[in-house]
N, C-alpha and C positions, 0 to 999 in steps of 0.2 A: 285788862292789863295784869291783874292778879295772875290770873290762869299762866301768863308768860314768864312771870318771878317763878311760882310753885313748878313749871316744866322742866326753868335752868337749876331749882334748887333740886330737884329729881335726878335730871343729869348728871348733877357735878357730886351727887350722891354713890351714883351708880359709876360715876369717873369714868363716862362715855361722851363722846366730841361731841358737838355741836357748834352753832356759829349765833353770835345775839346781835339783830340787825338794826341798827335805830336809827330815824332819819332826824338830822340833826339841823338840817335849814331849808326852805322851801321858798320856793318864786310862786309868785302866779295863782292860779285856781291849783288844787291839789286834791286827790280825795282823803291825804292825811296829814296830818301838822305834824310839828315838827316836838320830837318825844316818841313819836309811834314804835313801838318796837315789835320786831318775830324773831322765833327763835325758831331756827334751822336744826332739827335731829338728823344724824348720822343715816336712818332708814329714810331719811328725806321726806318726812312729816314735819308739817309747821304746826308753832303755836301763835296764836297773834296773826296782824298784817301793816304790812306798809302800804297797805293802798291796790291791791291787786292789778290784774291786766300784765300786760309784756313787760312793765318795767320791775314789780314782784315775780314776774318769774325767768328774768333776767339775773334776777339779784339772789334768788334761791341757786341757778345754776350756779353760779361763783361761790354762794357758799358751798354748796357741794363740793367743789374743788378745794376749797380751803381745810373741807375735813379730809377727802382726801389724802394731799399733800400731806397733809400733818399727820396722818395714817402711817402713811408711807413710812415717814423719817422717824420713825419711836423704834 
């Protein structure tokens, strides 16, 4: 978890986008609880995980778009 603070405190150093993902409530079997966080960089490297498989890299592609987007509009 450290590793994902020291990434976003790099980023917001360097004052380049990224996205900080955290799962905030969970049903069921999960392979992560709920705290998990990653942090989404702009070249589309993670730090951390929410639990990998289709649903992390479901939630990577939207943040991509959300740096995007917000690329775009500055």
């Amino acid at each position: 978890m450290l590793d994902v603070y020291q990434s976003l405190k790099d980023v917001l150093a360097k004052n380049e986008p990224a996205v900080m993902v955290t799962i905030v409530e969970t049903r069921g079997s999960v392979p992560r609880k709920a705290g998990a966080r990653m942090l989404v960089k702009q070249d589309g490297s993670t730090v951390g995980t929410v639990g990998g498989g289709s649903v992390e890299h479901a939630i990577k592609a939207r943040a991509m778009t959300i740096i995007r987007e917000w690329w775009r509009s500055r």
